[in-house]
C-alpha positions in Angstrom: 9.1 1.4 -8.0 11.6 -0.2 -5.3 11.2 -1.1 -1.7 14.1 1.3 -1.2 12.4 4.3 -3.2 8.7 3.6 -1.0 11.1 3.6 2.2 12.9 6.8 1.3 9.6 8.5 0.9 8.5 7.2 4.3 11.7 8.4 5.9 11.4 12.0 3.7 9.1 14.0 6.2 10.5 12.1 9.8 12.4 9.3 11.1 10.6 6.2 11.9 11.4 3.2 13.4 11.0 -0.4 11.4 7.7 -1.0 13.2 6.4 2.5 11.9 7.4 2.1 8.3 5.8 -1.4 8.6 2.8 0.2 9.8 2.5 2.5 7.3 3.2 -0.2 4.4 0.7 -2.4 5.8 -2.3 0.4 6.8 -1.9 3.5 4.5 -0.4 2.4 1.0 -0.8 -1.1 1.0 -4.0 -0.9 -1.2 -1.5 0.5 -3.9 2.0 -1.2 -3.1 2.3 -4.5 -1.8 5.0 -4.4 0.5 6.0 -6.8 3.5 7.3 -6.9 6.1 10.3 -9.4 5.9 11.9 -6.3 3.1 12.4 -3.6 5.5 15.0 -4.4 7.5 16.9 -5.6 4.6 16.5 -2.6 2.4 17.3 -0.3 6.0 20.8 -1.8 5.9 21.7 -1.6 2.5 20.2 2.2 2.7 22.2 2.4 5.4 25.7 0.9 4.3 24.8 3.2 1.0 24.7 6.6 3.4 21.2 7.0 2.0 19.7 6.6 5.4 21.5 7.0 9.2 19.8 4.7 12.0 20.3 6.4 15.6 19.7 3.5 18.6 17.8 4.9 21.6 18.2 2.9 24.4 15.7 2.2 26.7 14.9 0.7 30.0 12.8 -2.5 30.5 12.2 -2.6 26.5 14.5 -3.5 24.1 16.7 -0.7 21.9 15.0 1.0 19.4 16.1 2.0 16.3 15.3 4.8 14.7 16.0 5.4 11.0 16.5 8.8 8.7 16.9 9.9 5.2 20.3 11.4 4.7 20.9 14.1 1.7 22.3 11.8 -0.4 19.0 9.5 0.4 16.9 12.5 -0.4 18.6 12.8 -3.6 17.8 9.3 -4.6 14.5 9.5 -4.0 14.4 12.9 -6.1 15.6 11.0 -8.8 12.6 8.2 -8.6 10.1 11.3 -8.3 11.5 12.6 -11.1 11.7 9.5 -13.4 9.6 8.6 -16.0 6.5 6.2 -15.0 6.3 2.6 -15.4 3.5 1.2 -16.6 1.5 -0.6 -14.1 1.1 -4.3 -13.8 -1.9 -5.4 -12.1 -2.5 -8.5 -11.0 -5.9 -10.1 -9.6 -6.6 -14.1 -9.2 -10.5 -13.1 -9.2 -10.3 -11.6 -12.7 -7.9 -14.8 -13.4 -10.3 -17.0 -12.4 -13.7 -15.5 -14.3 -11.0 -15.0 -17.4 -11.2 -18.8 -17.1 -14.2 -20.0 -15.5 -16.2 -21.0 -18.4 -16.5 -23.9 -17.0 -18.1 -22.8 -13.7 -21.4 -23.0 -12.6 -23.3 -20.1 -12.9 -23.7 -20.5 -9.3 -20.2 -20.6 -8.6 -19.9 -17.3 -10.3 -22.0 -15.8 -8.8 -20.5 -17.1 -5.6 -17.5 -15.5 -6.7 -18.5 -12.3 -7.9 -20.1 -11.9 -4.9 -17.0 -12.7 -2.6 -15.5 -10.1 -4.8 -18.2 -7.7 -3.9 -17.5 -8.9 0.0 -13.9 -8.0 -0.6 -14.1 -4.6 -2.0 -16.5 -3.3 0.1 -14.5 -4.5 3.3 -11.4 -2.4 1.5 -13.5 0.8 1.0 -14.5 0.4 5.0 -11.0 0.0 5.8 -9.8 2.8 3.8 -12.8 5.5 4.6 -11.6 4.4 8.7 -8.1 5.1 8.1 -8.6 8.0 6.1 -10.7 9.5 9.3 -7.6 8.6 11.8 -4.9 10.4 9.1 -6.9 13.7 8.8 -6.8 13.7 12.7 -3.2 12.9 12.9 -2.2 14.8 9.9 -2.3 13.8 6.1 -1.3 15.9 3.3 -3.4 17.2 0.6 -1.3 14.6 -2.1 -1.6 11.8 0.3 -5.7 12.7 0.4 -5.3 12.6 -3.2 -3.7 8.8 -3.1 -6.4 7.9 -0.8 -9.3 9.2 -2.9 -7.6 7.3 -5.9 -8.2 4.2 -3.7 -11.4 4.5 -2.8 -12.9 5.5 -6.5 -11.0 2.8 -7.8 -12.6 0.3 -5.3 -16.5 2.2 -5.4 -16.3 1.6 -9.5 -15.6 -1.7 -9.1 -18.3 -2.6 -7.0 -20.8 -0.8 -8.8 -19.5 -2.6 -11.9 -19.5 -6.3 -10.0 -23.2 -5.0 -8.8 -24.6 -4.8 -12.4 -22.7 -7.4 -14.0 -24.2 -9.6 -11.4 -27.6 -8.4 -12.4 -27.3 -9.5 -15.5 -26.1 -12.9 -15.0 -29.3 -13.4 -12.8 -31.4 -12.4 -15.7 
């Protein structure tokens, strides 16, 4: 996956301004692509000078221009073909596994330290993710997007249930 495909599938249902399809890199998928923000004005005018997306400015009084992006067809069709593709395996990265891959030289109370933070971290992301969830359903999400969400959030609940009883047994 692309910048330019996660972009086009922002764009697919309603145009959106930069801000916007920052804010939904950074608050609704972000726990499952790591975008940021210093790609999406790039990748808007190379979608652009490709005819994949249009940007209409809307000027405006006291406030500087806005502009306001949209998929064109032959943007549509590009992301049609990234739907339809075959899947890439995932890579997952994570320094806290790194570290406890290599911290057999840690303290056990370091570890625990650091499981813990993990713990910390995780549950913070679940809190996040349950709010946000609550704020789509009343703005609208789709039934997929739910899906996505609920992906997130088991993914997250395992974990810290793992962590929990790992730690356990370290204490023992």
């Amino acid at each position: 996956m692309k910048g330019r495909d996660v972009i086009l599938g922002i764009l697919q249902n309603k145009p959106r301004t930069g801000y916007e399809i920052n804010e939904i890199l950074q608050n609704q998928i972000s726990y499952f692509y790591d975008g940021t923000y210093g790609m999406i004005y790039p990748t808007l005018k190379k979608l652009e000078k490709e005819g994949k997306v249009k940007k209409e400015t809307i000027i405006q009084d006291d406030k500087p221009n806005k502009n306001v992006f949209s998929i064109t067809d032959e943007g549509k069709e590009e992301l049609n073909e990234y739907l339809n593709s075959e899947d890439i395996s995932e890579v997952f990265k994570s320094d806290f596994l790194m570290k406890l891959f290599f911290g057999d030289n840690l303290s056990k109370k370091q570890v625990v330290k650091l499981i813990n933070k993990e713990i910390e971290t995780k549950e913070k992301q679940i809190q996040r993710l349950e709010n946000s969830l609550k704020k789509w359903q009343f703005q609208g999400i789709s039934n997929l997007q739910k899906i996505t969400v609920g992906y997130g959030l088991a993914q997250y609940k395992a974990v810290v249930s793992y962590l929990k009883v790992q730690l356990k047994v370290l204490e023992d």
